[in-house]
BALOBA-1460 file (C-alpha; in Angstrom, 3 decimals):
// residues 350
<rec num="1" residu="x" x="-11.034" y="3.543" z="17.756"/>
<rec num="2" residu="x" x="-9.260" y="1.903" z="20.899"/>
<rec num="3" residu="x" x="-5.476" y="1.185" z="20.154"/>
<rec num="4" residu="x" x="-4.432" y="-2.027" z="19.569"/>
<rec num="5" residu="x" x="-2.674" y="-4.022" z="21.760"/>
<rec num="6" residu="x" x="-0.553" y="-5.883" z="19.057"/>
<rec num="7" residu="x" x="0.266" y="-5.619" z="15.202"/>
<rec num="8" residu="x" x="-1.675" y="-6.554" z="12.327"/>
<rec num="9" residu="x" x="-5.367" y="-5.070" z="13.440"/>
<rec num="10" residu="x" x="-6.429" y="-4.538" z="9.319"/>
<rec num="11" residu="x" x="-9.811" y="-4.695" z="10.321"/>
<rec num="12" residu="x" x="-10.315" y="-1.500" z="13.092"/>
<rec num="13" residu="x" x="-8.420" y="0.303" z="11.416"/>
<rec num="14" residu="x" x="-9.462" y="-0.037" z="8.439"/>
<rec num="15" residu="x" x="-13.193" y="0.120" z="9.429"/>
<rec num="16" residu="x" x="-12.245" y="3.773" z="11.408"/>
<rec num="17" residu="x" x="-10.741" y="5.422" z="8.167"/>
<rec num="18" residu="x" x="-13.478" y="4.054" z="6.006"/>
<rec num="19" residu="x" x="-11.003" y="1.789" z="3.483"/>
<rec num="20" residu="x" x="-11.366" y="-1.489" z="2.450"/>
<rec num="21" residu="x" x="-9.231" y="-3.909" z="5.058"/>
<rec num="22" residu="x" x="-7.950" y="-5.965" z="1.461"/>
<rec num="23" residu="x" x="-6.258" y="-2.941" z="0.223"/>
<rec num="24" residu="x" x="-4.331" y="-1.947" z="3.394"/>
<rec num="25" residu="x" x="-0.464" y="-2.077" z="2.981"/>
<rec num="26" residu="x" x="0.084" y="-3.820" z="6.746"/>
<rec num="27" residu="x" x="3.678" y="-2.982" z="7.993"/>
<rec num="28" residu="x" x="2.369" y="-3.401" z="11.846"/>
<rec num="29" residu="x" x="2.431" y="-7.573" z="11.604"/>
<rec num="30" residu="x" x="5.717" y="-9.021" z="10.690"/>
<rec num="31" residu="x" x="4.579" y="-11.477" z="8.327"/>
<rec num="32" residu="x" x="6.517" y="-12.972" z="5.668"/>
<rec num="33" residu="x" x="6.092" y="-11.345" z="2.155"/>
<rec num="34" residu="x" x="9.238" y="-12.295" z="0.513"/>
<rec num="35" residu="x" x="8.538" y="-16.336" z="0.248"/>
<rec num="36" residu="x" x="4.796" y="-16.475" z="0.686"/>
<rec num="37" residu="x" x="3.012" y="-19.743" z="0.498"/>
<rec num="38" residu="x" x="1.197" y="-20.521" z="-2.447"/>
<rec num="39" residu="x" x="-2.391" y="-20.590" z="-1.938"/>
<rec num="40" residu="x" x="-2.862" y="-23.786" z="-4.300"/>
<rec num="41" residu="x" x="-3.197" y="-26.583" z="-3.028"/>
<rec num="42" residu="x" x="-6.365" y="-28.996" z="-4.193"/>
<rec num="43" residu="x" x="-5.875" y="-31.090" z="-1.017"/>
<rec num="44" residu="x" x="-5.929" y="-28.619" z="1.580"/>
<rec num="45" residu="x" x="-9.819" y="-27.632" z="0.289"/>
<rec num="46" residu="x" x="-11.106" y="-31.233" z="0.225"/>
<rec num="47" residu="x" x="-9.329" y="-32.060" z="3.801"/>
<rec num="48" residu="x" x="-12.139" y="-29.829" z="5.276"/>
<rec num="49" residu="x" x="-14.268" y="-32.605" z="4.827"/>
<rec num="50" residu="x" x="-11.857" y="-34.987" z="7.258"/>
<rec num="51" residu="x" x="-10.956" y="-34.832" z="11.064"/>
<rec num="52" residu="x" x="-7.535" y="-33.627" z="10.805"/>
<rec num="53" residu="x" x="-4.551" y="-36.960" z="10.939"/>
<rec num="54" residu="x" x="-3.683" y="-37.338" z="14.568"/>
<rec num="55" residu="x" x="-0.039" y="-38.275" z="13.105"/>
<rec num="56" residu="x" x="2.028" y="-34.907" z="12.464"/>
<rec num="57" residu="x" x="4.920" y="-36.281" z="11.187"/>
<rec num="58" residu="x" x="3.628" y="-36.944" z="7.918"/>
<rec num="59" residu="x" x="3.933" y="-33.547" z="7.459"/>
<rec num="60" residu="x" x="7.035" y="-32.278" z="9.110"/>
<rec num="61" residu="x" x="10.028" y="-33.780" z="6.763"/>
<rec num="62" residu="x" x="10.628" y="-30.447" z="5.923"/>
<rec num="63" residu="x" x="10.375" y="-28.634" z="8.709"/>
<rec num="64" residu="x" x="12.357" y="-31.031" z="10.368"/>
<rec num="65" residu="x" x="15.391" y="-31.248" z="8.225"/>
<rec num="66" residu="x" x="15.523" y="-27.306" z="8.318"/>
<rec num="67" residu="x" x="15.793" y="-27.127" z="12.096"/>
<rec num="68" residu="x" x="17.702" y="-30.419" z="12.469"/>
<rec num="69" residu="x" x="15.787" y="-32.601" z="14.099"/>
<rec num="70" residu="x" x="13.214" y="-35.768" z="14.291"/>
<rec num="71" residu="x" x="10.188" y="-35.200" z="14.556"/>
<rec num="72" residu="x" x="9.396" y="-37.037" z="17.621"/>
<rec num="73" residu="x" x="11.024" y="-33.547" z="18.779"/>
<rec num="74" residu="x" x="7.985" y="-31.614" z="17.427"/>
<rec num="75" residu="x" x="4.585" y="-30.369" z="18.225"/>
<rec num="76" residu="x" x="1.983" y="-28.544" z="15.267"/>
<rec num="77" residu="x" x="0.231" y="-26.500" z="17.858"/>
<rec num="78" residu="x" x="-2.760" y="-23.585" z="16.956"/>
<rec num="79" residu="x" x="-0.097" y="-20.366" z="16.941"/>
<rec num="80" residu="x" x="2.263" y="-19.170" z="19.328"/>
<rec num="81" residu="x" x="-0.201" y="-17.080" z="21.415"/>
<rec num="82" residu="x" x="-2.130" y="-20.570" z="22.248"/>
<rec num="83" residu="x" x="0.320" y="-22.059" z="23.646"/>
<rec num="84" residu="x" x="1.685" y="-18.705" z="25.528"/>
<rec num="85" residu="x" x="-1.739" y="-18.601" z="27.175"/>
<rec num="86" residu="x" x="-1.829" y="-21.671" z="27.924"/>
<rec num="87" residu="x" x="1.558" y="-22.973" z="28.948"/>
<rec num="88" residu="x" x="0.159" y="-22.988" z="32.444"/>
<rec num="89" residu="x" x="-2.417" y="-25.491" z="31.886"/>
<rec num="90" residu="x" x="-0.376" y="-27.501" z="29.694"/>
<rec num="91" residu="x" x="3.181" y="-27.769" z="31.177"/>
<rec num="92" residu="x" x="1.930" y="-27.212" z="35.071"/>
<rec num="93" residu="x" x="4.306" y="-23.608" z="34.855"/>
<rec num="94" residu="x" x="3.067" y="-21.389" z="37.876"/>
<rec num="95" residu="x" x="5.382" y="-17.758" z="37.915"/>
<rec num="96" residu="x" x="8.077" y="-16.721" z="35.474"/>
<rec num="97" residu="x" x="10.893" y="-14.518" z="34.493"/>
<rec num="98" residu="x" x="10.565" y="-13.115" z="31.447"/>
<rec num="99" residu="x" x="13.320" y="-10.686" z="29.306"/>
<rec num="100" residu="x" x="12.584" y="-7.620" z="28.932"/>
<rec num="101" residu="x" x="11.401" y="-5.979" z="26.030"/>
<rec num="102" residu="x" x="9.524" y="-8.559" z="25.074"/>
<rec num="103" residu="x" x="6.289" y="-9.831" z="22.903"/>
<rec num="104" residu="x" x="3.212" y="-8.173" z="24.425"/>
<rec num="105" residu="x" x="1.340" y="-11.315" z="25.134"/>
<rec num="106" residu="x" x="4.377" y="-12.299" z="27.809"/>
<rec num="107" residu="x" x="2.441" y="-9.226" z="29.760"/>
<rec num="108" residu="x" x="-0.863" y="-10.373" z="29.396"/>
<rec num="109" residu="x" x="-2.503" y="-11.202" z="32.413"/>
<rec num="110" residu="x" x="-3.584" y="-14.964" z="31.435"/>
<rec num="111" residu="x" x="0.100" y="-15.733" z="31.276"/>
<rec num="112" residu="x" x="0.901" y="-17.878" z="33.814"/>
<rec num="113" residu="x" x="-2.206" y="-15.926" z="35.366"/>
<rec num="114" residu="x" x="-0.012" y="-13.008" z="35.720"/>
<rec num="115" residu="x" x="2.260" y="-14.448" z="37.948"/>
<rec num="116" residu="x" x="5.362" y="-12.599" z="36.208"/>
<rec num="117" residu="x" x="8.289" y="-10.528" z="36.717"/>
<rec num="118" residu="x" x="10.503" y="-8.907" z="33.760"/>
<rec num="119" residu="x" x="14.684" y="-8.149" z="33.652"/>
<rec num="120" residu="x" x="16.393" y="-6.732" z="30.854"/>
<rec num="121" residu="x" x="17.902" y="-9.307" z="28.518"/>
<rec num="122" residu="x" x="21.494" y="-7.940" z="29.768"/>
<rec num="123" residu="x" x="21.164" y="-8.727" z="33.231"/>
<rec num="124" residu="x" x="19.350" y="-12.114" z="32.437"/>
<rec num="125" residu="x" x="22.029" y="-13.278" z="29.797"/>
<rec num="126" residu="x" x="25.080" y="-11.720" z="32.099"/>
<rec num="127" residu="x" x="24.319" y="-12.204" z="36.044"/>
<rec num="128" residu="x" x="22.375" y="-15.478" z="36.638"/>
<rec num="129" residu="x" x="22.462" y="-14.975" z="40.198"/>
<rec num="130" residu="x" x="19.562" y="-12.894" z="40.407"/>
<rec num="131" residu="x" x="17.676" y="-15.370" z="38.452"/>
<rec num="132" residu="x" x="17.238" y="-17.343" z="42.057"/>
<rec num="133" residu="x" x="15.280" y="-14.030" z="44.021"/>
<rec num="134" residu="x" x="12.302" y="-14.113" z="41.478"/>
<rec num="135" residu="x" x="11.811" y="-18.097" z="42.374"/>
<rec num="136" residu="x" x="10.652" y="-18.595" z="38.585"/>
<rec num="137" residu="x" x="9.928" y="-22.654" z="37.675"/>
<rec num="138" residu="x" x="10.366" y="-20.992" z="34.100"/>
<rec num="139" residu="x" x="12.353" y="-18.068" z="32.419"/>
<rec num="140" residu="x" x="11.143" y="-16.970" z="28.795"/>
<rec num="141" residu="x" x="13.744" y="-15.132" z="26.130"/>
<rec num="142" residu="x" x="11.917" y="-13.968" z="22.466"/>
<rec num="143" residu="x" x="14.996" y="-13.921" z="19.987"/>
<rec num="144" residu="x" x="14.496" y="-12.260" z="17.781"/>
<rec num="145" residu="x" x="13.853" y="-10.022" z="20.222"/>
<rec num="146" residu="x" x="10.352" y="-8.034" z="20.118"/>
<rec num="147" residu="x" x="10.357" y="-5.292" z="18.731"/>
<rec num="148" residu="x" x="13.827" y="-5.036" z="18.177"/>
<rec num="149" residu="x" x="14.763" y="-7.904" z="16.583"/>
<rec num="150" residu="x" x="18.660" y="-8.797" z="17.843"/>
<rec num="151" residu="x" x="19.421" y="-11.831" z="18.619"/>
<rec num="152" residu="x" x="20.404" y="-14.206" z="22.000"/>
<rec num="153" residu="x" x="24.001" y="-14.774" z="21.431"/>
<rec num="154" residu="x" x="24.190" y="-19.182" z="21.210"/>
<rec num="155" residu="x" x="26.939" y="-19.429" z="23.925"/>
<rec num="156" residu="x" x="25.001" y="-17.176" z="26.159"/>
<rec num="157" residu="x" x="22.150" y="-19.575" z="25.584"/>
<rec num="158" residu="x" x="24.063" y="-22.452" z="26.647"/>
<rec num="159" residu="x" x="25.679" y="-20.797" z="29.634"/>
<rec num="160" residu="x" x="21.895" y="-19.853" z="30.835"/>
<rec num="161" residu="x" x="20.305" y="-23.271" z="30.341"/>
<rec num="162" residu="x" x="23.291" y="-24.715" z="32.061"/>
<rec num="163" residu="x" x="22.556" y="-22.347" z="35.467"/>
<rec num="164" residu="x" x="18.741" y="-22.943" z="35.040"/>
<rec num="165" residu="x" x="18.840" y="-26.846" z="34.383"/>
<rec num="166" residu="x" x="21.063" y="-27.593" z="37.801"/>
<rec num="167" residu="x" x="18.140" y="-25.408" z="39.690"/>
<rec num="168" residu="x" x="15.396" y="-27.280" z="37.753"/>
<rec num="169" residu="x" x="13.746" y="-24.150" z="35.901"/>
<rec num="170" residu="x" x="13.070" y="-24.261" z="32.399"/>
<rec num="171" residu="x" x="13.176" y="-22.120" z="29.312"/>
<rec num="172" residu="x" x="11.041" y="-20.921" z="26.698"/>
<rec num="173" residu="x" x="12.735" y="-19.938" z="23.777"/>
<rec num="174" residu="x" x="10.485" y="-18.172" z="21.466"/>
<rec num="175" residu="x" x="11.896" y="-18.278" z="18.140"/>
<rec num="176" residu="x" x="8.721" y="-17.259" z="16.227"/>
<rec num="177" residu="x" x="11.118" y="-15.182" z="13.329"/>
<rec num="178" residu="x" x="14.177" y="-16.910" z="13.497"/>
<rec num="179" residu="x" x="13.454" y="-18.391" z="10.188"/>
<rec num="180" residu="x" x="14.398" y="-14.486" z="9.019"/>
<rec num="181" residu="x" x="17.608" y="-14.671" z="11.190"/>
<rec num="182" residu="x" x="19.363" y="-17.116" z="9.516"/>
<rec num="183" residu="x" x="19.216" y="-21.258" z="9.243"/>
<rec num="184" residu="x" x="22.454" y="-21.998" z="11.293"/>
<rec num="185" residu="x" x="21.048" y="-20.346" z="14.333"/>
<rec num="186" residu="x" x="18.125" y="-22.381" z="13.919"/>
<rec num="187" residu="x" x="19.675" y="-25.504" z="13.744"/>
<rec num="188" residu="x" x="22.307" y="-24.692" z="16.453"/>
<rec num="189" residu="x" x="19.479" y="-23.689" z="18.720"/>
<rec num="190" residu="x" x="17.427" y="-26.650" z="18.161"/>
<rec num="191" residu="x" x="20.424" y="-28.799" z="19.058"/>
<rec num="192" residu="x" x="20.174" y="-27.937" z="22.188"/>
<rec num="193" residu="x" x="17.074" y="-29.848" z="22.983"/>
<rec num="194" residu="x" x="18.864" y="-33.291" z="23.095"/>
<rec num="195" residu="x" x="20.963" y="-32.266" z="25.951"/>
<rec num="196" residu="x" x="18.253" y="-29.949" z="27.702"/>
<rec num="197" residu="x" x="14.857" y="-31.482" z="28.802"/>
<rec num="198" residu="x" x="14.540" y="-27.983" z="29.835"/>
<rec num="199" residu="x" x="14.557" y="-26.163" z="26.765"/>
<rec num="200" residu="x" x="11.197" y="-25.924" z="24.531"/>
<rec num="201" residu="x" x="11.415" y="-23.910" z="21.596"/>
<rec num="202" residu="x" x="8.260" y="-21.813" z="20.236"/>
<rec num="203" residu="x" x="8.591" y="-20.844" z="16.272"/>
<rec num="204" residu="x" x="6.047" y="-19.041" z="14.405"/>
<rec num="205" residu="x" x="4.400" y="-21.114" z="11.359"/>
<rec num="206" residu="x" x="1.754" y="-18.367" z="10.729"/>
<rec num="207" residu="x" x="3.964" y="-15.582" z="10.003"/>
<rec num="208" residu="x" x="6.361" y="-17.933" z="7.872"/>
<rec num="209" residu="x" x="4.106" y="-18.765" z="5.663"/>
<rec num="210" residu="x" x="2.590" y="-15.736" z="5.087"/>
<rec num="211" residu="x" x="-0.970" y="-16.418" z="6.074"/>
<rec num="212" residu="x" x="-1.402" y="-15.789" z="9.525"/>
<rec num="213" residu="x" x="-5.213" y="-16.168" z="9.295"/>
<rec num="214" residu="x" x="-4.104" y="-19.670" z="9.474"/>
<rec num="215" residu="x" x="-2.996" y="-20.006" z="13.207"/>
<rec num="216" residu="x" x="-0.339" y="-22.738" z="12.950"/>
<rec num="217" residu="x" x="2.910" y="-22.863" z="14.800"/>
<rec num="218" residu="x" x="5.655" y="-25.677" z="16.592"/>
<rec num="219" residu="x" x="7.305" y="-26.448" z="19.589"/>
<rec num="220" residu="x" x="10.554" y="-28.140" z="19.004"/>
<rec num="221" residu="x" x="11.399" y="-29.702" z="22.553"/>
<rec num="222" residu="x" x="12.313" y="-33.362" z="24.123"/>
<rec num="223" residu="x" x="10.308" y="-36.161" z="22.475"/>
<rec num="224" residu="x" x="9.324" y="-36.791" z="26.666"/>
<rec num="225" residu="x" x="7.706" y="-33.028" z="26.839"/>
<rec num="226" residu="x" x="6.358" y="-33.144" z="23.603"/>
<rec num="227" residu="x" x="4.257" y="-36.565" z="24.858"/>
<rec num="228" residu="x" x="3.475" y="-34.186" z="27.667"/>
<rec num="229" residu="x" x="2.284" y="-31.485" z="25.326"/>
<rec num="230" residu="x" x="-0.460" y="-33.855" z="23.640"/>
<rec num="231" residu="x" x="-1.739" y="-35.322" z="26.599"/>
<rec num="232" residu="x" x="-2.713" y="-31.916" z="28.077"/>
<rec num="233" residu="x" x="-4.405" y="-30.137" z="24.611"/>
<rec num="234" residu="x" x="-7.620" y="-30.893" z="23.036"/>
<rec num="235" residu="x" x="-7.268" y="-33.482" z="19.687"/>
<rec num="236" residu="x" x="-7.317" y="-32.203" z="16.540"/>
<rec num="237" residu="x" x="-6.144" y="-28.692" z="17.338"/>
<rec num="238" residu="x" x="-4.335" y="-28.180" z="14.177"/>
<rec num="239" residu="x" x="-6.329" y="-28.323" z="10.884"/>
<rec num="240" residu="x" x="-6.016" y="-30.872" z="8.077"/>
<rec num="241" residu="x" x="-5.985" y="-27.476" z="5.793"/>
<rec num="242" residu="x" x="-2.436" y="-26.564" z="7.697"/>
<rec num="243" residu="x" x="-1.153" y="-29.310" z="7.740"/>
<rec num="244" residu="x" x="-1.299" y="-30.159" z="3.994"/>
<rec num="245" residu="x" x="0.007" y="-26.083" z="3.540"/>
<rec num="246" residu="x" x="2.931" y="-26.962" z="6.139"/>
<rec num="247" residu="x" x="3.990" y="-29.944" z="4.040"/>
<rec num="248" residu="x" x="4.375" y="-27.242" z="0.967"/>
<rec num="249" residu="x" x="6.693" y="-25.072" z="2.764"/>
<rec num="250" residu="x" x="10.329" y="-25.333" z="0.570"/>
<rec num="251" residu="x" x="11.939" y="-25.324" z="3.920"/>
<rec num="252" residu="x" x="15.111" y="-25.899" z="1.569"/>
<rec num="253" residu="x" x="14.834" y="-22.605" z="0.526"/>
<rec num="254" residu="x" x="14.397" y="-20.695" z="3.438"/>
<rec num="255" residu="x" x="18.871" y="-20.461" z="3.429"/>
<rec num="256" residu="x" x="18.108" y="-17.644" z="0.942"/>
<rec num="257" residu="x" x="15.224" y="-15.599" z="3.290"/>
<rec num="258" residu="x" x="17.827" y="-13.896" z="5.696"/>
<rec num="259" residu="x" x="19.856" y="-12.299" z="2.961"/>
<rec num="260" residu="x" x="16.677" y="-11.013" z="0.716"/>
<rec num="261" residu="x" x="15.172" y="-9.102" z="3.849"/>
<rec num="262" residu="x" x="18.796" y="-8.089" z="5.444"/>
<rec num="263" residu="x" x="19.282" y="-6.242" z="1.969"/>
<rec num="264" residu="x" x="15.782" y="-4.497" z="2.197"/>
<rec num="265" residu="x" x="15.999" y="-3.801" z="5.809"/>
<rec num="266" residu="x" x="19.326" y="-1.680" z="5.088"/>
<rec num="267" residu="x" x="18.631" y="0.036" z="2.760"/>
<rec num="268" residu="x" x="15.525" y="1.145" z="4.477"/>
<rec num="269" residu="x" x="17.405" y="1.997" z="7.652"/>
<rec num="270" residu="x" x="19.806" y="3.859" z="6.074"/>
<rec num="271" residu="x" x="16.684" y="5.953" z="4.649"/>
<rec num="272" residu="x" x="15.383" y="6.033" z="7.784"/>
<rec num="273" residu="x" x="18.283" y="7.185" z="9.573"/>
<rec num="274" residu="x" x="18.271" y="10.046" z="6.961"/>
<rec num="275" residu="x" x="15.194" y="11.274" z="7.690"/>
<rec num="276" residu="x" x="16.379" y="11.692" z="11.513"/>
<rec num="277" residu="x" x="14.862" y="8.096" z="12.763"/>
<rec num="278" residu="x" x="17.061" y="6.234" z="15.126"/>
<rec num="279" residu="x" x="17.070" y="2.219" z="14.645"/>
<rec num="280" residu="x" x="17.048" y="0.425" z="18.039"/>
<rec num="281" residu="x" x="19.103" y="-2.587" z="18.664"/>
<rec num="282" residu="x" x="20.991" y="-4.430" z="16.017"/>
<rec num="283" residu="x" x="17.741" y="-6.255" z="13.943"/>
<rec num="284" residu="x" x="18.490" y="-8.994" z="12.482"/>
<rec num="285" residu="x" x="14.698" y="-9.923" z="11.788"/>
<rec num="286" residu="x" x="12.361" y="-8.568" z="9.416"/>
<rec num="287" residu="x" x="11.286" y="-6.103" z="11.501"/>
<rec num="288" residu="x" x="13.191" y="-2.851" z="12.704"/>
<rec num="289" residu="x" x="12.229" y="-0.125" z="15.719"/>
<rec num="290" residu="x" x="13.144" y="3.330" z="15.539"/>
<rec num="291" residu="x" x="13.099" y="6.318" z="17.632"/>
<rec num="292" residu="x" x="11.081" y="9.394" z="15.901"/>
<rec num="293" residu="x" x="13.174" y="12.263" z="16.255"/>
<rec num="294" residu="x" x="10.859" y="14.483" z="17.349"/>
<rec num="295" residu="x" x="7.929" y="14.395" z="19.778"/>
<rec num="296" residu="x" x="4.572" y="13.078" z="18.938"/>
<rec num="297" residu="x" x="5.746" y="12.390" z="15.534"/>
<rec num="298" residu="x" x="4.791" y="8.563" z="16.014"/>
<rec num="299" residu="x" x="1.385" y="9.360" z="16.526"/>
<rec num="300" residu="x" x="1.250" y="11.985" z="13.267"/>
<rec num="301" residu="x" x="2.931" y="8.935" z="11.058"/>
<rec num="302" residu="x" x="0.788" y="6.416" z="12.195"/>
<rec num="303" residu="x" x="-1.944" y="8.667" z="11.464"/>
<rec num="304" residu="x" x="-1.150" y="10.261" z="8.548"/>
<rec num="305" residu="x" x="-0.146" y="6.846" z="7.010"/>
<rec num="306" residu="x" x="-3.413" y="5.747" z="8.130"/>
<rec num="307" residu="x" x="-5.139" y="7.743" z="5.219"/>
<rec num="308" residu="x" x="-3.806" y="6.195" z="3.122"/>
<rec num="309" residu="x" x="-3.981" y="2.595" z="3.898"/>
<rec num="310" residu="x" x="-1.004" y="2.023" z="5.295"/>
<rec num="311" residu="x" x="-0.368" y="0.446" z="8.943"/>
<rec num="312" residu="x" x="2.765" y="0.749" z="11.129"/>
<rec num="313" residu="x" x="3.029" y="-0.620" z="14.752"/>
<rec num="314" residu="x" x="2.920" y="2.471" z="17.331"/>
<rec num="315" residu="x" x="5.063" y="0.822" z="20.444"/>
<rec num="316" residu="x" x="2.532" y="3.113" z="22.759"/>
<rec num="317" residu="x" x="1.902" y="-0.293" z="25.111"/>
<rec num="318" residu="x" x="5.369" y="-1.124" z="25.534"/>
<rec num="319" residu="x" x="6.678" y="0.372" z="28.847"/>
<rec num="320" residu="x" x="10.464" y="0.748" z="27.665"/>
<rec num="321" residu="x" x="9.378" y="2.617" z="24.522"/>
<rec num="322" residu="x" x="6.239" y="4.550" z="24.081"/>
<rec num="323" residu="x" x="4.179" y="6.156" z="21.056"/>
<rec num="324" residu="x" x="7.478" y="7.972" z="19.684"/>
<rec num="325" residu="x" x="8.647" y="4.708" z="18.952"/>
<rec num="326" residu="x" x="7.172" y="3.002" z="16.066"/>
<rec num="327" residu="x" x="8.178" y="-0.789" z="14.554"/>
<rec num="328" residu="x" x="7.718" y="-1.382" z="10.736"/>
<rec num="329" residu="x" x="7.648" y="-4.838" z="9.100"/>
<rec num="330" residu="x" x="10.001" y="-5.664" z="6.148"/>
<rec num="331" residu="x" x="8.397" y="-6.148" z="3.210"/>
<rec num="332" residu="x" x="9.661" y="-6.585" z="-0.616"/>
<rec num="333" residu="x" x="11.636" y="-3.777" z="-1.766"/>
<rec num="334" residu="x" x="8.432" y="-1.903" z="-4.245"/>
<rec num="335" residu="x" x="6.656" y="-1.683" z="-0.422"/>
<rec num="336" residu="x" x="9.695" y="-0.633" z="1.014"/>
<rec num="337" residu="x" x="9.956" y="2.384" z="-1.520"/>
<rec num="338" residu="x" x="6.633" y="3.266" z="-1.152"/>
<rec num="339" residu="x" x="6.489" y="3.494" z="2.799"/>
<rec num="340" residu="x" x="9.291" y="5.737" z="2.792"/>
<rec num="341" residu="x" x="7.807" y="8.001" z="0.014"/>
<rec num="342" residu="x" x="5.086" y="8.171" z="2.580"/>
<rec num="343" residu="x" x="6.812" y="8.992" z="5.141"/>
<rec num="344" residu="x" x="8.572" y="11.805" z="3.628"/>
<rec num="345" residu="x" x="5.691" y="13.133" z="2.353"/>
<rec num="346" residu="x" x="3.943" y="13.236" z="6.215"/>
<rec num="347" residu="x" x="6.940" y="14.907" z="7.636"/>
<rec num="348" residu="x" x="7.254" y="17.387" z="4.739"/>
<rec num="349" residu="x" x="3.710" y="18.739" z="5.447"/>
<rec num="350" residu="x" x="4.571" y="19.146" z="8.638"/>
């Protein structure tokens, strides 16, 4: 079986080890399993029938108190990775700058048709001046960062999107787990779009609601660019299905989400860390990285947890890491518990 080139591949895998892809445990997509949407909803089966409403905003009271903003500021778009690969089309975008590590699809080749160059986050945040020898007309930061899930620091943010708006270069922000960060960098972030018809802001409504199956996601931007946005895409992109399911999203009670998974994810670590695994970063997402300490043991634990229906995220594709590095998704504790029983049964045998 060929590797996969991102998280959440239930169906290879399970199809190479002979198991059935409904009973994998999947800690290799970083989906949302503390808050899951409920899969009731009467309306969202008889909207199949219907062209999906070409007005968003009947859906987005929620989503738009949470963040802070109207929703002439928003755009329901077909996931993330849609409008990645097609930002070039869409908002005219010819090379970028993108931080480095970063979400896999920022290295595909029909981003920005492969017109891109990578810096570390450090020198992108801290030394603006080489910003202006790459040229970019647009410079992407992931925060949570992936697959190490820290955070862009708010007054770094500011300080960046001040140097890039005098040069005319704008910013994607892709935010697609900040829901799991915490609801005042959110809103603080989002803020920023009224002063900054530079800034457009990518978050992740797949993963948040626990069905990614469902490709749904928005871009929180300037009402001006998000006029821009429709003009460019096909109609009825997002399905009458999501947008009833987005419009059940207790937004309210995503203040609770960070704390649930930050009191998972330590524990975990500190098991980890136990066991000899080194966390990268300072994750502050529901995902964590970690250095195996020993060689080749990322390809034994993926492989071994493999058998028994279990998947974790080998970081073999990501040129700063490499297949000892591995990046697990946290899930509700009782997962949590098992994975690591796993794990120390793999590196018991040997």
């Amino acid at each position: 079986m060929k590797d996969s080139a991102h998280g959440g591949d239930v169906w290879s895998h399970s199809a190479s080890a002979g198991l059935d892809p409904y009973g994998m445990i999947d800690f290799s997509s970083n989906v949302n399993d503390f808050s899951p949407l409920s899969h009731q909803c009467s309306e969202c089966h008889e909207s199949l029938s219907l062209y999906p409403d070409p007005d968003q905003s009947r859906y987005t009271e929620g989503l738009c108190r949470y963040s802070g903003v109207s929703a002439e500021d928003v755009a329901i778009l077909p996931g993330l990775t849609y409008f990645i690969r097609h930002i070039q089309d869409i908002l005219g975008f010819r090379k970028a700058l993108v931080g480095s590590p970063t979400f896999m699809e920022y290295r595909s080749s029909q981003f920005v048709n492969g017109n891109v160059s990578y810096i570390t986050y450090e020198a992108l945040l801290k030394n603006h001046n080489l910003i202006g020898g790459y040229s970019p007309d647009l410079v992407v930061l992931v925060s949570p960062s992936n697959p190490t899930g820290e955070v862009v620091d708010h007054s770094d943010l500011v300080y960046l999107l001040d140097y890039l708006s005098r040069r005319g270069i704008s910013l994607f922000l892709d935010e697609a787990f900040v829901e799991f960060a915490g609801r005042s960098l959110a809103v603080s972030d989002a803020s920023l779009v009224s002063s900054y018809s530079n800034l457009y802001i990518g978050r992740s409504l797949s993963k948040l609601s626990g069905l990614p199956s469902l490709r749904s996601a928005y871009v929180i931007t300037s009402p001006e660019n998000v006029s821009r946005i429709f003009q460019r895409i096909p109609p009825w992109m997002t399905s009458q299905f999501f947008l009833h399911l987005i419009a059940q999203i207790d937004f309210d009670a995503l203040q609770y989400l960070p704390a649930k998974v930050a009191e998972v994810r330590n524990r975990f670590v500190s098991d980890m860390q136990e066991l000899g695994f080194h966390p990268v970063g300072k994750p502050s997402a529901n995902y964590v990285t970690f250095r195996c300490p020993r060689d080749h043991m990322g390809e034994k634990l993926v492989k071994g947890l493999l058998r028994s229906g279990v998947l974790i995220r080998s970081l073999w594709n990501y040129p700063e890491f490499g297949q000892d590095f591995i990046r697990i998704a946290i899930k509700r504790r009782e997962k949590m518990e098992m994975l690591i029983g796993e794990i120390r049964r793999i590196i018991g045998n040997g």
